[in-house]
N, C-alpha and C positions, 0 to 999 in steps of 0.2 A: 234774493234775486240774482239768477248767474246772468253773462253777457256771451253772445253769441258772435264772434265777429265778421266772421265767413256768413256770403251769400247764399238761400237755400238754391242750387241750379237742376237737380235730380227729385223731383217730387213724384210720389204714388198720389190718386185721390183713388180714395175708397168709399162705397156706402154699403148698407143694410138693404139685404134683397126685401124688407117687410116696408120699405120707404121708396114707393115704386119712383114717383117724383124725383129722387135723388139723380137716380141715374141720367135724368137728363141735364139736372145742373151739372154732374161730375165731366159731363163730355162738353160743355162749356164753360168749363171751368181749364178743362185738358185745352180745348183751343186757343185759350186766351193765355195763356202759360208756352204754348208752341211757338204762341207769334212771338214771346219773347226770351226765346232760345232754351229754354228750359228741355229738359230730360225729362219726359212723363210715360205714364201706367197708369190707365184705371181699371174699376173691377168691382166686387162685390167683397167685401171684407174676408168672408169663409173661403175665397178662390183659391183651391192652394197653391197655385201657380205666385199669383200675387204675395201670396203667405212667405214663400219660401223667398222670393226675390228682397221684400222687405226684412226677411232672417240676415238674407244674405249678406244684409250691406250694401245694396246696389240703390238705396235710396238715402237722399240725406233727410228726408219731411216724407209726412203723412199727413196728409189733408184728407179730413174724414165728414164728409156730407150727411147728416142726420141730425138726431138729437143725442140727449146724454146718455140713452142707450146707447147707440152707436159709437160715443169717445168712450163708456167703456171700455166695449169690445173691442177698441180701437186699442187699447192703454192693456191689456191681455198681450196683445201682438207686439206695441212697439216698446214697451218698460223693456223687456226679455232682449231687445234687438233693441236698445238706445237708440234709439230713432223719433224727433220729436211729433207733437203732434199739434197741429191749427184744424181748429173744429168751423165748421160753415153752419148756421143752426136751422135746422129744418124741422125740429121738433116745435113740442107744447110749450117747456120750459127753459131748456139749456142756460142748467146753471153752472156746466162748466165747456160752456162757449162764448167764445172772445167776439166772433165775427155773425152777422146778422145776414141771411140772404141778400138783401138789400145794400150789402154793402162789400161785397166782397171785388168786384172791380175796382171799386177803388183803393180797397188795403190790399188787396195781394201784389202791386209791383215794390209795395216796402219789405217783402221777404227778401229783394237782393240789392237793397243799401241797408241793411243793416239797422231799422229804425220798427226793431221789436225785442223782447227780451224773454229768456225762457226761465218759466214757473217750475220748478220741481217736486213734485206730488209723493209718497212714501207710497210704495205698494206693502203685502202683507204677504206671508208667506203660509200657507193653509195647508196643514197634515194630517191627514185620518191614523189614526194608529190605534189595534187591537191589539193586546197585551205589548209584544215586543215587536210586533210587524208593521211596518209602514206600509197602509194602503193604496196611497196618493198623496199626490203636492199638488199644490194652488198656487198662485197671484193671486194676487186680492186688491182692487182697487177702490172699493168702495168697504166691502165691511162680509165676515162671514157669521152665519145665524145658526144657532144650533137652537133645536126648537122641538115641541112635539109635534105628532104627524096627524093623519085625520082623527083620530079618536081627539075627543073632545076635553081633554084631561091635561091639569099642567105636567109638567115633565121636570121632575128632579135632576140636577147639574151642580155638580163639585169642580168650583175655579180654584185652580192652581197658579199663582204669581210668580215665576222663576224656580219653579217648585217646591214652594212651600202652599200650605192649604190656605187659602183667602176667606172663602166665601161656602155656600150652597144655595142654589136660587130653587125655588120651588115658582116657579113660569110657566109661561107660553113658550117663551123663547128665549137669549143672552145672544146682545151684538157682542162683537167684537170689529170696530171699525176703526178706519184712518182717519184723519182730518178730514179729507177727502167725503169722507162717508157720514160726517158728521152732521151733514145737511141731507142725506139722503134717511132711509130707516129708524137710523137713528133717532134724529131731529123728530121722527114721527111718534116715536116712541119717548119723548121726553128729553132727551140729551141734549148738552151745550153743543154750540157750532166752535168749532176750534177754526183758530187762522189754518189758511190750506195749504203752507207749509209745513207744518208742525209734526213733527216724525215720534204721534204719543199715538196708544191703543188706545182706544175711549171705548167702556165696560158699559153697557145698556141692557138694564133687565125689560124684558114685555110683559107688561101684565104680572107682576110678581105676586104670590101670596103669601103674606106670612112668611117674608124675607126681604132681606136688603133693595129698595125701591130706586134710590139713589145711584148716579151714574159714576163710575168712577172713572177718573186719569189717570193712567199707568204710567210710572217714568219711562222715559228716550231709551229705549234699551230691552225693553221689559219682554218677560216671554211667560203669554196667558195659553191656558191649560184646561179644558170644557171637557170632562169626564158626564158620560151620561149613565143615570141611576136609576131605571124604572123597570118594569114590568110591561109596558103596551108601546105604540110607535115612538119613534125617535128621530128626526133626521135631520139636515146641514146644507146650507146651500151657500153656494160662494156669488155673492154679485148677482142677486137674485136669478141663478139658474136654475135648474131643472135641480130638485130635491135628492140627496144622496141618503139612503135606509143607514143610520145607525143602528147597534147592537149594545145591549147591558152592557157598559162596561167599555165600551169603545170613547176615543177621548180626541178630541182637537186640537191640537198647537198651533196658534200663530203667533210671529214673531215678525219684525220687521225685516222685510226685504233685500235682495243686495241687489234691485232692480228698481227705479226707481223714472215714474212717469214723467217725460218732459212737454208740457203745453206751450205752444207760442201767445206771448198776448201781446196786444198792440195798446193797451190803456199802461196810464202807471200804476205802479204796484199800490194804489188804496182803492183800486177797482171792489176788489173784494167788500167791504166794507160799503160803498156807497152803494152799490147794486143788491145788497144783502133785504131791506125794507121793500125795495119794488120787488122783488123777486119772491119775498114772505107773503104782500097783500095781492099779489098779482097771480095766484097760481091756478093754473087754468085748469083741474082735474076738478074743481068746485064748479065750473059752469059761470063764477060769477067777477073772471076777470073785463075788468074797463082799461 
């Protein structure tokens, strides 16, 4: 738990243009922040107007009106640009949101006396590399998936641990995710939830055949290696985005970041924990939350 001791007085609110709702909490959220002196900007997260002003430093908060779609893509923008973030939750789930529509007048004038504390989350650093060429980088805040593609057939994948040979998953798919992520895909797929500070890669095979089934925890430090080995599709997605085509032979790195997601929360730090059982029997993509 770090301690923040400056008032937030410069805050962006952003939402997700698929959360039409959003945008009228954010311009009530923008006036209720004016009346009390604050420096505000809203917008739709992809604006790149908003983008660059949040790059720039011109904000000290990000308050991001959606669900944990939305603190993703939120946590893309501000990790990169240290800039924290207080989630408003307008989704199904938001299991990494502090503050409940219902309640955000009355927690948001504790943003400037100083009676919140900021969480710090590990992002991941995700590289496509074909023999000796770097295709691209990532952030990663939840977890990257190398996986096969629509053909219907596992996909062979050789894990390398700091570069040495670990593993071969003959899968569906190998997470590679944060703490962070550890209750997202992961968790769906078998894995421990790790405390959501915890700066370890957590190794999750999907569907493995006739290989290592068992999830593994990397040490603090570690740099995992998803070499793909097949003949038919391949491909990789960061934070469940749009699918990236791998090639025979093409291989993934990530490692831990030097960027690193700051959340505000207003509960003390065993929030996690006690919200962890409602949040398991309460998940409303079953139809059968009470």
């Amino acid at each position: 738990m770090s301690q923040h001791q400056a008032p937030f007085d410069r805050i962006a609110i952003a939402t997700h243009p698929q959360v039409p709702a959003a945008s009228e909490v954010a311009q009530q959220i923008n006036a209720f922040l004016l009346e009390r002196g604050c420096i505000t900007a809203t917008g739709f997260l992809y604006d790149e107007e908003l983008r660059q002003r949040v790059m720039g430093g011109e904000f000290e908060l990000l308050i991001a009106v959606g669900g944990d779609g939305t603190m993703l893509r939120a946590g893309h923008l501000c990790g990169p640009a240290n800039v924290p973030i207080l989630g408003i939750n307008m989704g199904r789930f938001g299991f990494l949101i502090d503050v409940q529509l219902d309640q955000w007048r009355t927690i948001l004038p504790r943003l400037q006396t100083d009676e919140y504390w900021l969480e710090k989350r590990m992002m991941l650093c995700a590289e496509q590399w074909r023999e000796d060429t770097r295709l691209g980088a990532w952030d990663v805040l939840n977890e990257v998936v190398v996986a096969r593609g629509q053909i219907l057939r596992p996909v062979r994948l050789n894990a390398y641990l700091d570069g040495r040979f670990l593993t071969t998953y003959v899968a569906d798919a190998l997470i590679a995710a944060t703490a962070t992520g550890s209750t997202a895909y992961a968790l769906a797929a078998g894995g421990p939830i790790l405390p959501p500070e915890l700066r370890n890669i957590l190794l999750v095979p999907v569907a493995p055949h006739l290989s290592v089934e068992r999830a593994i925890v990397l040490a603090e430090g570690s740099t995992v290696s998803i070499t793909v080995d097949t003949d038919h599709q391949a491909v990789f997605s960061i934070d469940g985005q749009p699918p990236v085509t791998m090639l025979d032979g093409d291989r993934v790195e990530a490692r831990a970041s030097e960027h690193t997601v700051k959340f505000v929360r207003f509960q003390d730090p065993g929030y996690f924990y006690r919200n962890l059982t409602p949040h398991m029997n309460r998940n409303p993509s079953t139809g059968n939350s009470r």
